[in-house]
Jmol script that loads the backbone (N, CA, C; Angstrom):
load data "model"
ATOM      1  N   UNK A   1      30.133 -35.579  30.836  1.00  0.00           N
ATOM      2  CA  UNK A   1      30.687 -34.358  30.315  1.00  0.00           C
ATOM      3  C   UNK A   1      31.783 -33.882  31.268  1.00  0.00           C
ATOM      4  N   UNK A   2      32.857 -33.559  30.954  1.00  0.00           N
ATOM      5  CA  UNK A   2      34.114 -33.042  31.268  1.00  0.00           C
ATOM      6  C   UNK A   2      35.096 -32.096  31.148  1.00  0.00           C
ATOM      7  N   UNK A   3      35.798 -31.756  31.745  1.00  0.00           N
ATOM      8  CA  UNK A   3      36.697 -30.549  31.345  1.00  0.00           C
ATOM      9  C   UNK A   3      37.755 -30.553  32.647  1.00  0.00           C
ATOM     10  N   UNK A   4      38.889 -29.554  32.049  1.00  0.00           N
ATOM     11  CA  UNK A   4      39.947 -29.947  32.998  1.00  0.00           C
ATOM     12  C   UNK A   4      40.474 -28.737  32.654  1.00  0.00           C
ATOM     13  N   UNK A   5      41.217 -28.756  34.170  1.00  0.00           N
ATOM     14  CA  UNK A   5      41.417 -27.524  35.046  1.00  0.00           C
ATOM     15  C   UNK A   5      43.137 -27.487  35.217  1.00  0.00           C
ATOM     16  N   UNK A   6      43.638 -26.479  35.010  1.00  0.00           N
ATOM     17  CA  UNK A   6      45.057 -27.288  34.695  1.00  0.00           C
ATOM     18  C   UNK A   6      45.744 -25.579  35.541  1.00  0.00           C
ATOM     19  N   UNK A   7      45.672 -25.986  36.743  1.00  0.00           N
ATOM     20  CA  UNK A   7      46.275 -25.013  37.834  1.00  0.00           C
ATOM     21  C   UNK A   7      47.928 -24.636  37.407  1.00  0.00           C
ATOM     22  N   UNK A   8      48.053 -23.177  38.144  1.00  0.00           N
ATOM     23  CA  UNK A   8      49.464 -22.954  37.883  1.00  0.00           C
ATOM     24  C   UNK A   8      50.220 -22.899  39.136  1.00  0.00           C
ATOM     25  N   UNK A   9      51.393 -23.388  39.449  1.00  0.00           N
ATOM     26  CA  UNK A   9      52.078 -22.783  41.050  1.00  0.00           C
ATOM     27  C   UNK A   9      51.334 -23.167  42.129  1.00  0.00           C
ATOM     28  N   UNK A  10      51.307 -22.616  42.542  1.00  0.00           N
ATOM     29  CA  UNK A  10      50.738 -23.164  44.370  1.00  0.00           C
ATOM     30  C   UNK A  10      49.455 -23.876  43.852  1.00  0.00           C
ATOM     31  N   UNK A  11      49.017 -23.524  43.297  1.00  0.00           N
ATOM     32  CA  UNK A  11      47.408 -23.637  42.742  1.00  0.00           C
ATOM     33  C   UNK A  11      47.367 -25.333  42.521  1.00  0.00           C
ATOM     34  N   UNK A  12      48.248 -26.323  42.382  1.00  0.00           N
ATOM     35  CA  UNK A  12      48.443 -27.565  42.067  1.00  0.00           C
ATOM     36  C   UNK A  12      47.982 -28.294  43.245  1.00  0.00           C
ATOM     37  N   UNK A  13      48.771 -27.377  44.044  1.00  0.00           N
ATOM     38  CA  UNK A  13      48.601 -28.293  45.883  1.00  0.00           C
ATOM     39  C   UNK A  13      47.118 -28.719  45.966  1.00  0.00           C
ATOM     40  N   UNK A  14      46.392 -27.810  45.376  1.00  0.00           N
ATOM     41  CA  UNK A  14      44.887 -28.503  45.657  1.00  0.00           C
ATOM     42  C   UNK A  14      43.969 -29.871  44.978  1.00  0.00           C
ATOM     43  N   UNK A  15      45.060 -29.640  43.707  1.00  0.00           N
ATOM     44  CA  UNK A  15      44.787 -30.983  43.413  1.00  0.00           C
ATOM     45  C   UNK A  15      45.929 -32.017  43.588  1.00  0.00           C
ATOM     46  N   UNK A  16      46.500 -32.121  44.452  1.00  0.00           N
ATOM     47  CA  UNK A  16      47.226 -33.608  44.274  1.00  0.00           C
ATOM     48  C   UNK A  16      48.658 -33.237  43.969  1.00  0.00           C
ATOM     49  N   UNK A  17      48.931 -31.445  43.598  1.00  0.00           N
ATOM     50  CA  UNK A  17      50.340 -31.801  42.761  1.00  0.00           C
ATOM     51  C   UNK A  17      50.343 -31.969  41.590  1.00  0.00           C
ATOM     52  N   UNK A  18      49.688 -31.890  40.853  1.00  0.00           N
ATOM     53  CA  UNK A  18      49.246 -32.827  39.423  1.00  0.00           C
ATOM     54  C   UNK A  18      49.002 -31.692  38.806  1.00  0.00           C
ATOM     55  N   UNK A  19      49.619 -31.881  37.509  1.00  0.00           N
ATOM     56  CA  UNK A  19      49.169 -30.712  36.169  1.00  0.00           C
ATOM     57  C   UNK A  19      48.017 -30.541  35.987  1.00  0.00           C
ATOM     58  N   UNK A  20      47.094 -31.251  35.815  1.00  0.00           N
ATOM     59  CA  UNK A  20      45.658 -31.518  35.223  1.00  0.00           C
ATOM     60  C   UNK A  20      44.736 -31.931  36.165  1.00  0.00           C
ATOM     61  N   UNK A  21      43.520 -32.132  36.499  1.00  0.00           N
ATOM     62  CA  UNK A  21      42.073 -32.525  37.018  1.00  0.00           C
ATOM     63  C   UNK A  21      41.183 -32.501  36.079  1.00  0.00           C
ATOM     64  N   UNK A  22      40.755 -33.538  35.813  1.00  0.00           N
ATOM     65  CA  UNK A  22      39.385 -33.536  35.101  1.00  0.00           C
ATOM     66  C   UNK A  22      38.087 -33.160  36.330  1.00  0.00           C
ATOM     67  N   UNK A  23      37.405 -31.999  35.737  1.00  0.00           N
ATOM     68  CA  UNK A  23      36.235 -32.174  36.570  1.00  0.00           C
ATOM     69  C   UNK A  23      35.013 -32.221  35.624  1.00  0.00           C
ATOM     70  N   UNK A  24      33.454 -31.838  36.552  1.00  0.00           N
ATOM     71  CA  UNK A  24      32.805 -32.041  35.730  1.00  0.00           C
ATOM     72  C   UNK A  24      31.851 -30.954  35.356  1.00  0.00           C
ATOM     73  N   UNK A  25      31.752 -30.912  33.828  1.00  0.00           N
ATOM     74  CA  UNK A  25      30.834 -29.803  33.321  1.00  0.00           C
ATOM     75  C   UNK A  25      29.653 -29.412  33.517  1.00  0.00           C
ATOM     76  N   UNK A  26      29.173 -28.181  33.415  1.00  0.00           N
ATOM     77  CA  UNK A  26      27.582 -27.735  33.742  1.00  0.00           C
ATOM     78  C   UNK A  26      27.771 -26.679  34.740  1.00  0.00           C
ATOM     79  N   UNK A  27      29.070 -26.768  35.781  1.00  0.00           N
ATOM     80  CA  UNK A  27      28.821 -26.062  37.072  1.00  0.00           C
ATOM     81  C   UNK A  27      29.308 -24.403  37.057  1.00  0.00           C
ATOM     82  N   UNK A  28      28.636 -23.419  36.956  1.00  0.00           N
ATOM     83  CA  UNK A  28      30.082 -22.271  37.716  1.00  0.00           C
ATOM     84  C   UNK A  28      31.418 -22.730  37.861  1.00  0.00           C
ATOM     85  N   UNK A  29      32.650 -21.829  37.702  1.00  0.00           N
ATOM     86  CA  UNK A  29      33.956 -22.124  37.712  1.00  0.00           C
ATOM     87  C   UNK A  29      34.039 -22.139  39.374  1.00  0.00           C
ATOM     88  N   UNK A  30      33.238 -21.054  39.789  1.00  0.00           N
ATOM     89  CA  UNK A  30      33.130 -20.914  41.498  1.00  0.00           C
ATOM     90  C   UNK A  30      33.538 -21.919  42.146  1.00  0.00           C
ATOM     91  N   UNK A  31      32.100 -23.023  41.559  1.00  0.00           N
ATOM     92  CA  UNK A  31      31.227 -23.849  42.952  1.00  0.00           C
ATOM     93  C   UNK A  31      32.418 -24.994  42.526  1.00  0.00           C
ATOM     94  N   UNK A  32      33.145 -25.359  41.137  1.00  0.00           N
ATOM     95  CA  UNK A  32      34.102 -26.276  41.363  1.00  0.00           C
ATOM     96  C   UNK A  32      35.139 -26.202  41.799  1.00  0.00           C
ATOM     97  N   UNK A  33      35.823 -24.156  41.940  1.00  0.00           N
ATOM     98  CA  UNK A  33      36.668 -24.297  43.043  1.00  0.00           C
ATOM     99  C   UNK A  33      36.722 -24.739  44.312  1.00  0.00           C
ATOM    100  N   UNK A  34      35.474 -24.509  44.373  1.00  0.00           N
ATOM    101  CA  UNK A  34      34.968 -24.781  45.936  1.00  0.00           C
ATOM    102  C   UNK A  34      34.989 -26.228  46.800  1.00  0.00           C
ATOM    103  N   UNK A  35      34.271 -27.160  45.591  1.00  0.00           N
ATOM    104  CA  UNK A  35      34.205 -28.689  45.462  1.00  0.00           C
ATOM    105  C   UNK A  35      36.218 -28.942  45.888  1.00  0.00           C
ATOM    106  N   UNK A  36      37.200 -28.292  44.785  1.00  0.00           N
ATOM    107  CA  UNK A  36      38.352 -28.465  45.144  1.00  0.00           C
ATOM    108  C   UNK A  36      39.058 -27.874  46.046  1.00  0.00           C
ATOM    109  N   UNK A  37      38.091 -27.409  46.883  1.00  0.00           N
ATOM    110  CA  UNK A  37      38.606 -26.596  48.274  1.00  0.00           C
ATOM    111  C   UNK A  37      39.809 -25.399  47.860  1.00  0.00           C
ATOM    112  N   UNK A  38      39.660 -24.996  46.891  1.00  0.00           N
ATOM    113  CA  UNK A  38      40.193 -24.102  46.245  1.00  0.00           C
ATOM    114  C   UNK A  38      40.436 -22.210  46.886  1.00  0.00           C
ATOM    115  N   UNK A  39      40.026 -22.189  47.564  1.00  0.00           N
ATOM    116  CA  UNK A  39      39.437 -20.961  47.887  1.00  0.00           C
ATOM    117  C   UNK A  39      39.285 -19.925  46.563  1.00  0.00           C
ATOM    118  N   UNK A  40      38.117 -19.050  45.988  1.00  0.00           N
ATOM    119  CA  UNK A  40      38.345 -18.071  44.751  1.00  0.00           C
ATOM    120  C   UNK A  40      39.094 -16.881  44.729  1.00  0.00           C
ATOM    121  N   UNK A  41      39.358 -16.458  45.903  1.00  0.00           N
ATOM    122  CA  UNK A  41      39.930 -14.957  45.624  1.00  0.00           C
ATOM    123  C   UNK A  41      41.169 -15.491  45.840  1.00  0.00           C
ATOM    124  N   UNK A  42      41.621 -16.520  45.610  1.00  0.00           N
ATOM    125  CA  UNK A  42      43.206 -16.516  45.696  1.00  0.00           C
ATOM    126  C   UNK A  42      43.583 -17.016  43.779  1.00  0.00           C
ATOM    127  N   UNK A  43      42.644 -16.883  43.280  1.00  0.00           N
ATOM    128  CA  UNK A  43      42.557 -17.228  41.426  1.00  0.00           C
ATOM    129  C   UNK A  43      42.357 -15.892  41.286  1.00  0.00           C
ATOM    130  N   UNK A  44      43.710 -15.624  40.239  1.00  0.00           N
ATOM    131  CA  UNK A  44      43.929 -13.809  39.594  1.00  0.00           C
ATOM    132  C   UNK A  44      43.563 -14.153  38.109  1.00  0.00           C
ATOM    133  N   UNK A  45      43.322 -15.230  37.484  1.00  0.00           N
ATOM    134  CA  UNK A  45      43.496 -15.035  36.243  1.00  0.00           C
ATOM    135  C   UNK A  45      42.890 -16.653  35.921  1.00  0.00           C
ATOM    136  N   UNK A  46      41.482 -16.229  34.923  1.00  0.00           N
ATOM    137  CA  UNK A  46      40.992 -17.768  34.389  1.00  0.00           C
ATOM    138  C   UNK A  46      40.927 -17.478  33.108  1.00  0.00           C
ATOM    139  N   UNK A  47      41.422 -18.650  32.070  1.00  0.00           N
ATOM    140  CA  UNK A  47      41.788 -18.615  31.083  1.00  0.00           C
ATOM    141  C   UNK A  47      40.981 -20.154  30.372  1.00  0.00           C
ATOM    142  N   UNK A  48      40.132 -19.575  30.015  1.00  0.00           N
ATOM    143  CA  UNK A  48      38.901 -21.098  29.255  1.00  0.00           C
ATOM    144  C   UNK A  48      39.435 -20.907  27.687  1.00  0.00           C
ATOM    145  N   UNK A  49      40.098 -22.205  27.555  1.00  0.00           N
ATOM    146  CA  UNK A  49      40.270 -22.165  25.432  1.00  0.00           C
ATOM    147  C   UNK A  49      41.328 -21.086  25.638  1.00  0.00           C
ATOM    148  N   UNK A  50      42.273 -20.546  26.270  1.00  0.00           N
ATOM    149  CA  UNK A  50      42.960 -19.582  26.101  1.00  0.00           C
ATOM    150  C   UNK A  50      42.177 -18.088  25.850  1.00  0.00           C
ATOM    151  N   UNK A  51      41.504 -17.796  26.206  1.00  0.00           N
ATOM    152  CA  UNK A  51      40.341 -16.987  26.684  1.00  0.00           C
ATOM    153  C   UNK A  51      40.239 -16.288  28.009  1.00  0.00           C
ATOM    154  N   UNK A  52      40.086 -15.314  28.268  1.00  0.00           N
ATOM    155  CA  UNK A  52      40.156 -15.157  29.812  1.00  0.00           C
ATOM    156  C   UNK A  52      38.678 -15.151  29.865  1.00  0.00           C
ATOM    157  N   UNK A  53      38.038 -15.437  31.023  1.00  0.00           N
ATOM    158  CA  UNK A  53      37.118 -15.539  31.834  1.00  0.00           C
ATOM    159  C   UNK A  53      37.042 -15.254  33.151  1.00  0.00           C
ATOM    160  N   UNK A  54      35.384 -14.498  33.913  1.00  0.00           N
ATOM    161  CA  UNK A  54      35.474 -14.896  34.834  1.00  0.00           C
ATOM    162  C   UNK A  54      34.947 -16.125  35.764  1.00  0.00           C
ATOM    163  N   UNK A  55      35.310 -15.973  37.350  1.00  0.00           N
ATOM    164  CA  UNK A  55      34.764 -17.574  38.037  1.00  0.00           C
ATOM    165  C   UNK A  55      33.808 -17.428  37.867  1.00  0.00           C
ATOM    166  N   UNK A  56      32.017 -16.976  37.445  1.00  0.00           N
ATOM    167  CA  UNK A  56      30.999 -17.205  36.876  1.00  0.00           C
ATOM    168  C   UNK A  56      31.135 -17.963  35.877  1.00  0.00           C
ATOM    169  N   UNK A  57      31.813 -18.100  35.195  1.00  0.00           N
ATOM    170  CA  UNK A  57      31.753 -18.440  34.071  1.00  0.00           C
ATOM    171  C   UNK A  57      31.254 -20.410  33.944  1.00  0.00           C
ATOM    172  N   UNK A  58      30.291 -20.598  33.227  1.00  0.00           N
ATOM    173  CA  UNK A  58      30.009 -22.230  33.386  1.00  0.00           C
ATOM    174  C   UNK A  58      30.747 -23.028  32.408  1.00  0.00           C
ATOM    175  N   UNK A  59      31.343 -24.135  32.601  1.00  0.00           N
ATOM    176  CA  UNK A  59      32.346 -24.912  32.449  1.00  0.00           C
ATOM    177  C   UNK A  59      31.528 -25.639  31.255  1.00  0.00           C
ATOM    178  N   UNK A  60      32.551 -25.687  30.272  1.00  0.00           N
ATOM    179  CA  UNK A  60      31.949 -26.461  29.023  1.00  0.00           C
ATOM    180  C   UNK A  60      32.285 -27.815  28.829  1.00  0.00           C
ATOM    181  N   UNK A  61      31.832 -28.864  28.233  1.00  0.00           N
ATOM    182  CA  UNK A  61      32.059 -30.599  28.282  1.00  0.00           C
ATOM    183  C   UNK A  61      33.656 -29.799  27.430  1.00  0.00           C
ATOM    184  N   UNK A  62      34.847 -30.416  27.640  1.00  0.00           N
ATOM    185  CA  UNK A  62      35.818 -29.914  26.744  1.00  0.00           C
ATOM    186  C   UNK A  62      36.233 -29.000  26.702  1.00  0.00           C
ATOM    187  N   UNK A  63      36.536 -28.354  28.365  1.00  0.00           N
ATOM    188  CA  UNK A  63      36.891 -26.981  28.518  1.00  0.00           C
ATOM    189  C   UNK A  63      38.294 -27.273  29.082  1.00  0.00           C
ATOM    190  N   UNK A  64      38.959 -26.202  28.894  1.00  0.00           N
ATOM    191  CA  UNK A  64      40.459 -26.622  29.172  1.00  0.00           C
ATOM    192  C   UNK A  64      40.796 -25.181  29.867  1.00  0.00           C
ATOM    193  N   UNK A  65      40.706 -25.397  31.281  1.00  0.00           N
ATOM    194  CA  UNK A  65      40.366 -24.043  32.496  1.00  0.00           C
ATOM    195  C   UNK A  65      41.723 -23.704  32.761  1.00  0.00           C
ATOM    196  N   UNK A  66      42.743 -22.920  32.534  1.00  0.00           N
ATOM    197  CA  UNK A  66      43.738 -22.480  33.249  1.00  0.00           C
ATOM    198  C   UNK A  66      43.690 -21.255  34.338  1.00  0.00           C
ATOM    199  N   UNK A  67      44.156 -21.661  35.179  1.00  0.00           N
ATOM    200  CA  UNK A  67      44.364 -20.825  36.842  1.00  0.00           C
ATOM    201  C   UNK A  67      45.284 -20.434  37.209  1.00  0.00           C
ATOM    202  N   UNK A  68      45.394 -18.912  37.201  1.00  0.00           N
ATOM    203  CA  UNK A  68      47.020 -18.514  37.536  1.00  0.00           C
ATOM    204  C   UNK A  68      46.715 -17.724  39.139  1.00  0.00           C
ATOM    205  N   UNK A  69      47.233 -17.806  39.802  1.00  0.00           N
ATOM    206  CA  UNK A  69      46.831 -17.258  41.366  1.00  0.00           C
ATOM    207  C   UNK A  69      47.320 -15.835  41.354  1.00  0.00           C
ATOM    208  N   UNK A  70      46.955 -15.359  42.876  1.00  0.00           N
ATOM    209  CA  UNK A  70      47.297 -13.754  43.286  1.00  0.00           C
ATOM    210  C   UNK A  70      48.674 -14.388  43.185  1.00  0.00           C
ATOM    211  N   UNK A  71      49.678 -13.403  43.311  1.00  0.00           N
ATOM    212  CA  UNK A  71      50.820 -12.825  43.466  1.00  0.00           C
ATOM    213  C   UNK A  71      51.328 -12.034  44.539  1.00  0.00           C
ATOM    214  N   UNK A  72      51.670 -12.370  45.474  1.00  0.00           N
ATOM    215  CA  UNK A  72      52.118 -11.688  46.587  1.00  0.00           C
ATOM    216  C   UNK A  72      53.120 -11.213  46.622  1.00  0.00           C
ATOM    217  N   UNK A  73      53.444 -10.060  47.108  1.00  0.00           N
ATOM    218  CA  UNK A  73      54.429  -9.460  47.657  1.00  0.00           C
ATOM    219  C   UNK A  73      54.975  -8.451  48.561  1.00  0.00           C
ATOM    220  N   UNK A  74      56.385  -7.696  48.414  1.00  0.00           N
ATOM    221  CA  UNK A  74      55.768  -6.936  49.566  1.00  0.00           C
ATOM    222  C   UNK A  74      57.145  -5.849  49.548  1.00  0.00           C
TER     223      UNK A  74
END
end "model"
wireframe off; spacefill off
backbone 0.3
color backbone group
């Protein structure tokens, strides 16, 4: 079971650079940021199915996770 995580902006660097990651379903959105060394409070915005969600939220076989980060400024 699968689903993929499809980071925005900086948010890529953690995977590889790469549009997409397949990871794997069943877990908290948390514990697979975590797995991707992701840190969570730097994710402003999760978007499951075009849906917002939060990182509690458990990952469905066929979930299509978008991650938009904080926004800094100053």
């Amino acid at each position: 079971m699968t689903a993929l995580i499809r980071p925005v902006g900086v948010l890529k660097t953690y995977i590889g650079g790469k549009d997409e990651a397949a990871v794997e379903a069943g877990r908290p959105l948390r514990q697979t940021l975590s797995e991707l060394g992701m840190p969570p409070e730097i994710v402003a915005l999760v978007l499951v199915n075009d849906e917002q969600q939060d990182k509690d939220y458990v990952i469905q076989d066929g979930d299509v996770v978008k991650l938009i980060a904080v926004i800094g400024g100053g």
